[in-house]
N, C-alpha and C positions, 0 to 999 in steps of 0.2 A: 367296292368302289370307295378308295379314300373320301373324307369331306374336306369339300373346301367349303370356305364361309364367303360368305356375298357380302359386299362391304355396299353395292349398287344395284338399284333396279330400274332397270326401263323398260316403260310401258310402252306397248305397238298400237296404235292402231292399223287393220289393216282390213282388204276390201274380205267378204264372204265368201269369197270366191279364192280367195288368194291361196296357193299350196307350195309358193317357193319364200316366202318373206320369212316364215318361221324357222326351217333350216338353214336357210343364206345369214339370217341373224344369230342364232344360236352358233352356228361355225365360225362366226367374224368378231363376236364377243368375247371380248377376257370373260377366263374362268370366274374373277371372280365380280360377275357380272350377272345378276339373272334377267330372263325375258318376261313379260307379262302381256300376255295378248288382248283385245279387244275386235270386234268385228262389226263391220256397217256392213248393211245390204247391199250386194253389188254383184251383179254377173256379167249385165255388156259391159263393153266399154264405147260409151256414146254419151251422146248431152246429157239425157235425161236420167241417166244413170248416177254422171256427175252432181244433177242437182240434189237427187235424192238420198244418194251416202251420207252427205254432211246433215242431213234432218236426225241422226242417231248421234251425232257429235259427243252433246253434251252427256245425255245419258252413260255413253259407251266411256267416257273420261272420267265420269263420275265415280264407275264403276272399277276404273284401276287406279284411282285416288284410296280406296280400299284398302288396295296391296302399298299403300304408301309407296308406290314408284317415286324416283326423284326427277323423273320427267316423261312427258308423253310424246311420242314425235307420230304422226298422221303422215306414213310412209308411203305416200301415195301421189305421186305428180300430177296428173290431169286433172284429181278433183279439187287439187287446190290453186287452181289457175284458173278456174272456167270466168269468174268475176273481172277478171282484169286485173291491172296493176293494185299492188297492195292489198288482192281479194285473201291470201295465203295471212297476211297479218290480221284480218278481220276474224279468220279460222284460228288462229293462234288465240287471239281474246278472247274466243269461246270457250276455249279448251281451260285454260287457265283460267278464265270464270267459273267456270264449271267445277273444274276441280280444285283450284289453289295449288296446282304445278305448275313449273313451266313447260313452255310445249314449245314444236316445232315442227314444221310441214317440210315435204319434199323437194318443194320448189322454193321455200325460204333456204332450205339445203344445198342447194345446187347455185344459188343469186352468192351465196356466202362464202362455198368452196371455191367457186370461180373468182370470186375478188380474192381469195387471197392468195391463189396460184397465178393473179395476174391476167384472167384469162377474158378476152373481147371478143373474139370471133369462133363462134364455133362451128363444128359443124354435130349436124343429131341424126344418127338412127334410133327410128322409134318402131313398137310392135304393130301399134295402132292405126286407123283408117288417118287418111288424108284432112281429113272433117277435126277427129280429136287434136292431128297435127296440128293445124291452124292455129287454133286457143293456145297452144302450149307454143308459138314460136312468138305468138303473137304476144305473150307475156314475158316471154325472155327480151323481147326488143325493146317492152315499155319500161324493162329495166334497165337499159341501156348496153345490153349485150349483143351484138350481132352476127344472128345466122347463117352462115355463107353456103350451104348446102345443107337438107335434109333428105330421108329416105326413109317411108315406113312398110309394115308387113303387112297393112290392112286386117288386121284380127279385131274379131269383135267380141267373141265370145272368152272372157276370161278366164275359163277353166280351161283353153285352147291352148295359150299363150302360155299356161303353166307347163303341158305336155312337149315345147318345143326343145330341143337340143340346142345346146352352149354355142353351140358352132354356129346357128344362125346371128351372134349375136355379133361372133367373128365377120362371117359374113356380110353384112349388113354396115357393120362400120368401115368397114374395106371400102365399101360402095360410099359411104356416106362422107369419106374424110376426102379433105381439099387440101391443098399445101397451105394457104393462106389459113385455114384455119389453125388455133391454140391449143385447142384442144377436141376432143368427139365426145359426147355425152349421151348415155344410155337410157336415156325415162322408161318406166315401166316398172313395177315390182313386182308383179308378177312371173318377167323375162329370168330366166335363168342365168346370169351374168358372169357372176364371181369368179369361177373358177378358169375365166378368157382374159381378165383386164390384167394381168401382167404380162401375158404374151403379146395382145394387144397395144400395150404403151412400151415394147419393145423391139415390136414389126412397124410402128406408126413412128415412136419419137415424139412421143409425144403424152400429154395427160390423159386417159379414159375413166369419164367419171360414170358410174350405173347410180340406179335411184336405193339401192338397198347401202349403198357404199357411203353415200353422203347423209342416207339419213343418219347413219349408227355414227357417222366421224361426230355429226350437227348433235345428237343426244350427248356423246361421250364429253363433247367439249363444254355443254352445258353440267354436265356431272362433276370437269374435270377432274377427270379422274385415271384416266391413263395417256402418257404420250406418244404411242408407237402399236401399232400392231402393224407384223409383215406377211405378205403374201398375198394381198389385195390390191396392188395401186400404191402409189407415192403418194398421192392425199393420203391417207389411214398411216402409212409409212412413215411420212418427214412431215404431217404438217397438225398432227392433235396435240402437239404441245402450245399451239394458238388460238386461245381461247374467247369467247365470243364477247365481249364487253355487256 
């Protein structure tokens, strides 16, 4: 295997349960990019789950401040909404207290990708119950984005939602998308996504953004460090030359 040299590294946080972030990341990253994992406790996906991930925050950031990453991104939608509005930047100044990196959450990723693709109205297929739905549409509206149809797969069990086929992810935005919508958005890292969101924003016409896709654009642009990677989406495509002030 030739060497390439890493010129970047970024740190993951992701849930204990999670078995699609680590390969959806390593395929979606430049060579000369490496990964650095980290792990919270996490098997359902429900409230009390949500509260309890973030109680390893600090330690788990701590710990890939080590590997000298040049950023940590906490790839994980639902746990960083359950606070409400602005609860995702209160998890950011942990992270970056903690470690003296900067960092970035899933749903700071997703409020950031959509402002700068233009995007108001969406619509969301998610893997999750109705219940975790709520929190998470209810944080996109306090941002001032709004959801004009949602659809979820009711899964609780997060090593469930790793087992599922690409295809439902198809599926499900099919269901989920409205004409008036801008765009369809994928939450979940767990969901196996990647390898549908160009066919998807080619049968739609539209943007499809997954939660693995915005984290790595949201890291790369704090890195900047690369402006294009193809074969995921037109975010990752035309839009990491826009770097996050």
């Amino acid at each position: 295997m030739p060497f390439v040299r890493k010129t970047h590294r970024v740190g993951l946080l992701t849930p204990s349960s999670n078995t699609t972030q680590e390969p959806e990341f390593s395929e979606m990253l430049p060579r000369t990019v490496s990964l650095h994992t980290g792990r919270l406790s996490f098997t359902n996906i429900d409230a009390d789950t949500m509260v309890r991930c973030v109680e390893e925050l600090e330690q788990e950031s701590r710990k890939l401040a080590d590997a000298e990453v040049g950023v940590i991104v906490l790839a994980a939608t639902a746990p960083s909404v359950t606070g409400g509005k602005d609860y995702d930047r209160e998890l950011i100044k942990r992270m970056e207290d903690a470690s003296g990196k900067p960092a970035t959450t899933a749903s700071t990723a997703f409020i950031e990708a959509m402002t700068v693709l233009g995007i108001r109205r969406i619509a969301m297929a998610a893997p999750w119950t109705e219940a975790t739905n709520k929190t998470v549409v209810s944080f996109l509206e306090a941002n001032g984005f709004k959801v004009v149809h949602h659809e979820v797969m009711g899964l609780v069990r997060n090593t469930d939602l790793g087992r599922v086929d690409p295809e439902s992810a198809c599926e499900l935005a099919r269901r989920a998308d409205r004409p008036e919508a801008d765009a369809v958005i994928l939450p979940g890292g767990n969901w196996p996504t990647m390898s549908v969101v160009e066919r998807l924003e080619r049968d739609l016409g539209k943007p499809v953004l997954t939660n693995n896709a915005v984290s790595i654009w949201s890291a790369l642009r704090i890195l900047q460090s690369h402006d294009s990677i193809t074969g995921y989406g037109r975010l990752l495509r035309d839009h990491l030359g826009i770097h996050r002030s």
